[in-house]
ChimeraX commands (.cxc) that place a marker at each C-alpha (Angstrom):
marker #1 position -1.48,24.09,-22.95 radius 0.5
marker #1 position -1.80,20.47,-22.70 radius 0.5
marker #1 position -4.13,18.40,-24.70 radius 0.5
marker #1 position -5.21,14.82,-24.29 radius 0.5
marker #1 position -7.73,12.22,-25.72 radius 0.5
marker #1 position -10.77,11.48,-24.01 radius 0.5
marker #1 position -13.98,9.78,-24.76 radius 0.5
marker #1 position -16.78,12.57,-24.46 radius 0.5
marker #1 position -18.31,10.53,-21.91 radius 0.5
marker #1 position -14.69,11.12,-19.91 radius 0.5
marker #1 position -15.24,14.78,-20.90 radius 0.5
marker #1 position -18.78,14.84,-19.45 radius 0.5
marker #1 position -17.67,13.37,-15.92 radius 0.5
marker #1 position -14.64,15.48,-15.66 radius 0.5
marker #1 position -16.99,18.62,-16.07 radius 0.5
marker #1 position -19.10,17.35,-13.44 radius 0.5
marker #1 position -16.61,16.57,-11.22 radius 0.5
marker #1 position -14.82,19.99,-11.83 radius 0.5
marker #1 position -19.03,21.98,-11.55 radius 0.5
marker #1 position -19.29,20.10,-8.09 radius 0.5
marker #1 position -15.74,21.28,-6.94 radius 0.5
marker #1 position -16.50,24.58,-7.90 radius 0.5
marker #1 position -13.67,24.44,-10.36 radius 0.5
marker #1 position -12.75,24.79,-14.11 radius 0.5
marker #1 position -11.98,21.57,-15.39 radius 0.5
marker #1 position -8.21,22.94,-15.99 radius 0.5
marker #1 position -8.00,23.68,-12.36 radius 0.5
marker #1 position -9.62,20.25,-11.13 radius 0.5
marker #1 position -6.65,18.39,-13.63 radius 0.5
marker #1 position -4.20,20.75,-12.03 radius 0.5
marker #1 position -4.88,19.71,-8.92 radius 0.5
marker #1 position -5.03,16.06,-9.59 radius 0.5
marker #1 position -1.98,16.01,-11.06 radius 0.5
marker #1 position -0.40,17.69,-8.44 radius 0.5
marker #1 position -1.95,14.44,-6.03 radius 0.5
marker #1 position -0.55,12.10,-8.15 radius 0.5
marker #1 position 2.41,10.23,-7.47 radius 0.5
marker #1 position 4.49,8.28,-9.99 radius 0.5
marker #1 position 6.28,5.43,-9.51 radius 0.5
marker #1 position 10.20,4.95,-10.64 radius 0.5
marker #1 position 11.67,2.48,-11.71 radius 0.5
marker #1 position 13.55,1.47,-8.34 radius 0.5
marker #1 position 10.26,2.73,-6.43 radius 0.5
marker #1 position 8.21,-0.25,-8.04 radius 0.5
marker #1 position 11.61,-2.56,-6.97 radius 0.5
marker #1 position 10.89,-1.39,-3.82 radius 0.5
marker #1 position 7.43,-2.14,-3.55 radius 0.5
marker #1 position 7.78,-5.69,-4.75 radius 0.5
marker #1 position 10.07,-6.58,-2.14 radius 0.5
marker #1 position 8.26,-4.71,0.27 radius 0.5
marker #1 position 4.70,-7.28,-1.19 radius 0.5
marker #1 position 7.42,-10.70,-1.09 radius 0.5
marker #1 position 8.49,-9.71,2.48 radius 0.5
marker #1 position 4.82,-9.40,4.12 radius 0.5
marker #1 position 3.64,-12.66,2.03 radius 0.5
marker #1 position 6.49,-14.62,3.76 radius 0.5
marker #1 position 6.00,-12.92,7.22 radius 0.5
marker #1 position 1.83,-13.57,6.76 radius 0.5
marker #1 position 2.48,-17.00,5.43 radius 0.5
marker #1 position 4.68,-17.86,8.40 radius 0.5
marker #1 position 1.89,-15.97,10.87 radius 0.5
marker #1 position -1.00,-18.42,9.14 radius 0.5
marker #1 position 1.60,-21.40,10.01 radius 0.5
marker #1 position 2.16,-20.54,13.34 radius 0.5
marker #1 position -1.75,-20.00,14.47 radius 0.5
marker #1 position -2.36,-23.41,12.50 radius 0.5
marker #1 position 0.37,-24.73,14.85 radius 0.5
marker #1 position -1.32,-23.13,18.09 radius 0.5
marker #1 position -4.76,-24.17,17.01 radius 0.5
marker #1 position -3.53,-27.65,17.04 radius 0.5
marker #1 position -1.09,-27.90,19.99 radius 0.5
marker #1 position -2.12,-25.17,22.59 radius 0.5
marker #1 position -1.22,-25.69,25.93 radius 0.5
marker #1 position 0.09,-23.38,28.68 radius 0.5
marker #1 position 3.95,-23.82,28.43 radius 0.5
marker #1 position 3.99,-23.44,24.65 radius 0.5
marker #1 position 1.95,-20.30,24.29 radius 0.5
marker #1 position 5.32,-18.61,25.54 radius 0.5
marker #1 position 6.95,-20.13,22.75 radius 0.5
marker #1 position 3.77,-18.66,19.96 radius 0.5
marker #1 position 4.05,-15.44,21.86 radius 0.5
marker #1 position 7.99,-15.14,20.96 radius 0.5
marker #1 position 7.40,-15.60,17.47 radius 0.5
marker #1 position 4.02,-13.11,17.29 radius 0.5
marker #1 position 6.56,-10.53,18.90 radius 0.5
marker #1 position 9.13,-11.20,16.24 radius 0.5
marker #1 position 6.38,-11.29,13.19 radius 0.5
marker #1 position 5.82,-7.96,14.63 radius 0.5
marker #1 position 9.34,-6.53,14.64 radius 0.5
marker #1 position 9.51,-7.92,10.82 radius 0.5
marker #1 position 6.61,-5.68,10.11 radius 0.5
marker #1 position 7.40,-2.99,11.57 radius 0.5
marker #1 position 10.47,-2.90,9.63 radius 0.5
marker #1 position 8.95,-3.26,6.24 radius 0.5
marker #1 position 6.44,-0.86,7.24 radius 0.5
marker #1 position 9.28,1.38,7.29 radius 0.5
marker #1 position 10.78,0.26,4.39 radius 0.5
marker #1 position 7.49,1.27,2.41 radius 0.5
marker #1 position 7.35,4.58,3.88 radius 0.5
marker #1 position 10.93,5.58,3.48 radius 0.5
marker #1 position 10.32,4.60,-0.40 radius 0.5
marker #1 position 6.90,6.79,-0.17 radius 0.5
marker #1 position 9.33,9.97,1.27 radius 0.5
marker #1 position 11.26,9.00,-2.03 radius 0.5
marker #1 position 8.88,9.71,-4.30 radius 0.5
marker link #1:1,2 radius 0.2
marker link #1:2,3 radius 0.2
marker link #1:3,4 radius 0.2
marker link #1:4,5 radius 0.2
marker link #1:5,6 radius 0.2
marker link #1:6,7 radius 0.2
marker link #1:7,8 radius 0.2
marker link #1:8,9 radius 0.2
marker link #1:9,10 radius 0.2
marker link #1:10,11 radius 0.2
marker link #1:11,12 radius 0.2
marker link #1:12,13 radius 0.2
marker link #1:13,14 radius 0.2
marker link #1:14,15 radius 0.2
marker link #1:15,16 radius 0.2
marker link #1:16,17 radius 0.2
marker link #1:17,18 radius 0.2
marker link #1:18,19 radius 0.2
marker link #1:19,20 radius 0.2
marker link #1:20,21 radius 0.2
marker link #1:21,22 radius 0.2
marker link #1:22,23 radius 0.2
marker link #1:23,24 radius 0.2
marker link #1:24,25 radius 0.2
marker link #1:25,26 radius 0.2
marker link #1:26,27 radius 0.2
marker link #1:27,28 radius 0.2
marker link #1:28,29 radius 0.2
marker link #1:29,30 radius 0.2
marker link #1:30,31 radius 0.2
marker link #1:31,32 radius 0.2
marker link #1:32,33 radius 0.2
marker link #1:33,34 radius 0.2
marker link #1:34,35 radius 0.2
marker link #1:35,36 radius 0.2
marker link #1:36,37 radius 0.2
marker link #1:37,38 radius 0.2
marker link #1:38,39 radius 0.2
marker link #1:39,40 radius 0.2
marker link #1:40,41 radius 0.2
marker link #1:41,42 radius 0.2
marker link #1:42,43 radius 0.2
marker link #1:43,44 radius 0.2
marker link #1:44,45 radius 0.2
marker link #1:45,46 radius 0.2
marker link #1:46,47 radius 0.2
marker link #1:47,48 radius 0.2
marker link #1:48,49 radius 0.2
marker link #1:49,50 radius 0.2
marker link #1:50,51 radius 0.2
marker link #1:51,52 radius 0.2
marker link #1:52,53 radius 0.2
marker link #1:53,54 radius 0.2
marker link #1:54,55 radius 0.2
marker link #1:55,56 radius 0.2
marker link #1:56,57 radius 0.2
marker link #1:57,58 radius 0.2
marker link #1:58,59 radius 0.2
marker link #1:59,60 radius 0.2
marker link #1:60,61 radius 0.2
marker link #1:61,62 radius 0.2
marker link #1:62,63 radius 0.2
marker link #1:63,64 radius 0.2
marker link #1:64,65 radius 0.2
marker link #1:65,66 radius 0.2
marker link #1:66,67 radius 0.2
marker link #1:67,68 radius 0.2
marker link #1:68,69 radius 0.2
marker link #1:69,70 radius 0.2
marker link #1:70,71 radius 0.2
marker link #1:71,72 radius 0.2
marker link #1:72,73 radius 0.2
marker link #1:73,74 radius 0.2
marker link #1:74,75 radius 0.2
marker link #1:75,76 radius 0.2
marker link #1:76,77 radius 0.2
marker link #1:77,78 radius 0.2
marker link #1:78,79 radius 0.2
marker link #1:79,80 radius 0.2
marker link #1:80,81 radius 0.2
marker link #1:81,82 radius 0.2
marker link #1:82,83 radius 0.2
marker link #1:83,84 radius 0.2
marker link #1:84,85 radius 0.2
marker link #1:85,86 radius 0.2
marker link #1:86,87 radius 0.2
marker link #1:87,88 radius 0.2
marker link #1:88,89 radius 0.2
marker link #1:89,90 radius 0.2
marker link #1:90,91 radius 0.2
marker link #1:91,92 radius 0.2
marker link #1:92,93 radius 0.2
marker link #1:93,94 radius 0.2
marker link #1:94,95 radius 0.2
marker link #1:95,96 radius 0.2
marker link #1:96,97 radius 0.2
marker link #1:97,98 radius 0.2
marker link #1:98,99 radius 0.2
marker link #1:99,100 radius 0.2
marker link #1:100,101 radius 0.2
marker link #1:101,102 radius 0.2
marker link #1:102,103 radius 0.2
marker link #1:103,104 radius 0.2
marker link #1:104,105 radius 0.2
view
């Protein structure tokens, strides 16, 4: 048995949600809780980083099509292409990063 403090207006929507699930409200908190993931301590590190590292690689991306906007021309789209491939690489691996943290969890 587990109790907790809700407003009744909290009450009234959870029995609703749990009538239009088909489920007692014990079972439709059951099952939420069982959805829910928590974040640790060195999770929440982890996602900071994770948020610093994609700010600095979209900050850098907004610099570089600023850059192109103003000096396009033919030979030095090779060069903007380079650095798109490498913003990509960089996101890749912090996309990996955030999902190896997620498997943590």
């Amino acid at each position: 048995m587990v109790a907790a403090r809700v407003t009744p207006a909290e009450h009234a929507a959870w029995r609703e949600k749990a009538a239009a699930a088909g489920v007692s409200p014990s079972a439709l908190l059951r099952e939420a809780m069982a959805r829910t993931r928590t974040w640790t301590a060195s999770a929440r590190s982890v996602e900071r980083e994770r948020t610093r590292q994609i700010a600095r690689i979209g900050n850098n991306l907004n610099q570089l099509a600023r850059w192109a906007n103003t000096h396009a021309s033919t030979a030095e789209a090779v060069s903007v292409i380079a650095h798109l491939v490498s913003f990509e690489r960089s996101l890749l691996r912090v996309a990996r990063i955030g999902e190896d943290a997620a498997d943590a969890r």
